[in-house]
C-alpha positions, -999 to 999 in steps of 0.1 A, spaced: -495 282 -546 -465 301 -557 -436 288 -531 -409 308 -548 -415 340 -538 -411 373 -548 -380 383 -570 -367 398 -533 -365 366 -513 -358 346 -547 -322 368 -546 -321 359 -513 -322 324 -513 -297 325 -539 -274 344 -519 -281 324 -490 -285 289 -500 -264 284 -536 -224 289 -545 -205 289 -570 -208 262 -597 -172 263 -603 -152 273 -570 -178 266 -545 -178 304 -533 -197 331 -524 -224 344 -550 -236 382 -552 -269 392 -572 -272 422 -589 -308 429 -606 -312 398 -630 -274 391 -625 -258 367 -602 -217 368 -597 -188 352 -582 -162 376 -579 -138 346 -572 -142 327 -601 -161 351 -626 -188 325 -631 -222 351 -646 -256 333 -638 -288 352 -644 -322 354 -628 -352 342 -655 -389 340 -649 -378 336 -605 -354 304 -615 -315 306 -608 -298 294 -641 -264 283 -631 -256 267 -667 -255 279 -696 -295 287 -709 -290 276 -745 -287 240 -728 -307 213 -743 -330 189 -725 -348 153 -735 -375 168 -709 -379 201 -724 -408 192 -749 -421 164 -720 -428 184 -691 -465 182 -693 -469 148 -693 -442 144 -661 -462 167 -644 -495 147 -649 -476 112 -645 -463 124 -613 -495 143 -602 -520 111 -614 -494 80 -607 -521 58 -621 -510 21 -617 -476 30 -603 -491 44 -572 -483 7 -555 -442 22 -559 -454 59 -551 -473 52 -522 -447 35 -501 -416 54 -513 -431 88 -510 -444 81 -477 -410 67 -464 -396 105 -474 -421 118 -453 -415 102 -425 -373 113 -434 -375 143 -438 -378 169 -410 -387 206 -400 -353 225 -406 -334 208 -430 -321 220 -462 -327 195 -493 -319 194 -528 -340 174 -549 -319 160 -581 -337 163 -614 -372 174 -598 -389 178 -630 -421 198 -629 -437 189 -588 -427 168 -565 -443 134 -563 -443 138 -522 -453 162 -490 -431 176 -469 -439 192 -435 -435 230 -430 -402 240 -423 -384 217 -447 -363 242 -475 -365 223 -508 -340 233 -536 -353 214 -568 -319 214 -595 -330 204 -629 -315 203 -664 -348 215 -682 -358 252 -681 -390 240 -692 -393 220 -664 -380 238 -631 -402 269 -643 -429 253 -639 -423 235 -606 -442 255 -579 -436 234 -554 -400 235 -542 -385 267 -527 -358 277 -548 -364 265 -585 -324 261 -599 -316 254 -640 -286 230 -633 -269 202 -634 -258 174 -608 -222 169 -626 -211 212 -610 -240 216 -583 -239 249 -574 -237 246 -535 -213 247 -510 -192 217 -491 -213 200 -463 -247 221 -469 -275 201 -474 -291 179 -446 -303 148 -478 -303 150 -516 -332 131 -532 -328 114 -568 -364 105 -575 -358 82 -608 -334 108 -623 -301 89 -617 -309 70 -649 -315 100 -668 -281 104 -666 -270 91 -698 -238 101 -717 -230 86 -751 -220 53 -738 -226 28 -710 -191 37 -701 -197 76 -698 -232 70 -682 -216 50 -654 -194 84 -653 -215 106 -655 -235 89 -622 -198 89 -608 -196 125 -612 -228 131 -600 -222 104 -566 -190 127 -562 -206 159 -558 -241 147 -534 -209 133 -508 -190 169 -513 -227 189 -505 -240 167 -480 -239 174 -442 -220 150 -419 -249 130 -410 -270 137 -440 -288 113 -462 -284 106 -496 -322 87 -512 -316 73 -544 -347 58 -561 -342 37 -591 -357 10 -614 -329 -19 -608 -331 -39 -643 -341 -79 -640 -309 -101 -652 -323 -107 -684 -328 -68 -689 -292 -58 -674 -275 -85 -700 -296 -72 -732 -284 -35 -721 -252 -43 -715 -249 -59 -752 -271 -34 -774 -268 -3 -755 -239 17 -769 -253 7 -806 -289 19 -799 -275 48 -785 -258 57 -817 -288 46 -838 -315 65 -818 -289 91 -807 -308 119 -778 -335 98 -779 -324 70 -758 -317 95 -724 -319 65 -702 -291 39 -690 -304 18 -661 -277 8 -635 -286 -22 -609 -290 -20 -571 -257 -40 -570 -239 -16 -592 -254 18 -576 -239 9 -541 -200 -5 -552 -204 27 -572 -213 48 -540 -192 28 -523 -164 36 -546 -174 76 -545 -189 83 -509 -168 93 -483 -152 69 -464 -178 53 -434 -209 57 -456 -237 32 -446 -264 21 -471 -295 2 -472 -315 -10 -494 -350 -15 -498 -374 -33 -524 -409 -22 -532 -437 -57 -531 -460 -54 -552 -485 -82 -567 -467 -99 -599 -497 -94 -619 -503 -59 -612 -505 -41 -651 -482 -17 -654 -474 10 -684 -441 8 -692 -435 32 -708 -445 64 -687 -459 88 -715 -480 58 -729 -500 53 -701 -526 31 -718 -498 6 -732 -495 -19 -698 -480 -56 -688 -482 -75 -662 -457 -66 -638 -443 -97 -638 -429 -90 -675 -420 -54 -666 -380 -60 -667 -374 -35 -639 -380 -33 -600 -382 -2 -581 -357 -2 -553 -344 31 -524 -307 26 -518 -301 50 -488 -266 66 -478 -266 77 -443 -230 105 -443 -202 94 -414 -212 119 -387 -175 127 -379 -158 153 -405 -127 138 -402 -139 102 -416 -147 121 -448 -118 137 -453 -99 103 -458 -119 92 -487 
């Protein structure tokens, strides 16, 4: 099933649901074209996606869409994670709301009820073209989202957050920053923020925080991931968020001797999960309801 639409309601959505990546305003959609006549910024319209960056951008998912798709669409062994967070977003999100999932990839790994307006922003092309799934499929990034202030009713990062790596552990950690800053400007008073990560073990978290930067520059675009912990993600929220955020967070059980791949396009590789040096983990940010409380942070 072909959610998107036709090339009509496609320019409709985009009129209706996205802004400016660069001054938050009004866009306008001419044929393949879409404008802000505030800012100048020139989009286009590509096989029914949005692409609000520029198209010659590079991805680390661009030659792995096919196996995210099956991963996600055949969880294997990591349904014991999928299971319980996917059904927790079910239970979330409601008829009427307007959500953007962060780095959807190629589907969605969970249902939604009629009536929920999905806007799945990813930095592949490869990827969001072929994600049939969400309503309106958009070729960006998380750092310049292209909606406006207080628009979206929850954001979703489903493992993407991660994925945000920069050339060091210092410009990953800014790069999530960046990213934090931006879900707090689009969300909703009231709205929900769902962050799902792998939170390294101790042992994990030290190792990274030694090696990291030099296996970055050995393995270079290679190495796309930098894993933050739980404890990090939430002062980092808490240093981003507008002021009165709440967060919770919860920690998926699971047997310690449940095999596991762990590496995701290696599905036949597995370990004991016990020895797997990450733990899947949903910190939630519920937005202060009243305006002004967001103003002063």
């Amino acid at each position: 099933m072909n959610i998107p639409g036709s090339e009509a309601e496609v320019a409709e959505r985009i009129v209706g649901w996205l802004r400016c990546p660069q001054c938050h305003g009004q866009l306008e959609v001419s044929g393949t074209e879409i404008l802000c006549p505030t800012s100048g910024f020139r989009g286009s319209i590509r096989e029914e996606v949005a692409v609000m960056m520029p198209d010659t951008a590079e991805s680390f998912f661009d030659a792995k869409h096919t196996v995210m798709k099956h991963g996600r669409l055949n969880p294997g062994e990591w349904a014991l994670c999928y299971a319980q967070q996917t059904e927790h977003l079910a239970r979330s999100l409601k008829p009427g709301m307007r959500v953007v999932d962060i780095g959807c990839g190629p589907s969605l790994p969970y249902d939604r009820q009629a009536g929920v307006g999905v806007v799945g922003l990813e930095p592949s092309f490869q990827s969001i073209r072929e994600n049939l799934q969400v309503d309106l499929r958009v070729f960006g990034t998380a750092y310049s989202m292209p909606m406006g202030d207080a628009s979206a009713d929850a954001i979703i990062c489903f493992y993407s957050v991660h994925h945000m790596a920069g050339a060091t552990r210092e410009e990953s950690r800014s790069n999530a920053s960046r990213a934090l800053r931006e879900f707090g400007r689009v969300l909703k008073p009231g709205g929900a923020l769902y962050i799902f990560e792998m939170s390294p073990k101790p042992h994990f978290w030290c190792f990274q925080r030694l090696f990291w930067n030099t296996l970055k520059r050995m393995i270079g675009k290679n190495l796309d991931m930098h894993f933050s912990s739980a404890d990090e993600l939430e002062a980092l929220g808490r240093s981003t968020l507008p002021a009165g955020v709440a967060v919770t967070k919860t920690e998926f059980k699971a047997s310690p001797f449940t095999l596991l791949p762990p590496i995701f396009s290696l599905p036949k590789i597995k370990v004991p999960r016990f020895i797997y040096p990450l733990n899947p983990v949903l910190l939630e940010w519920q937005m202060p309801a009243d305006p002004v409380a967001r103003q002063q942070s």
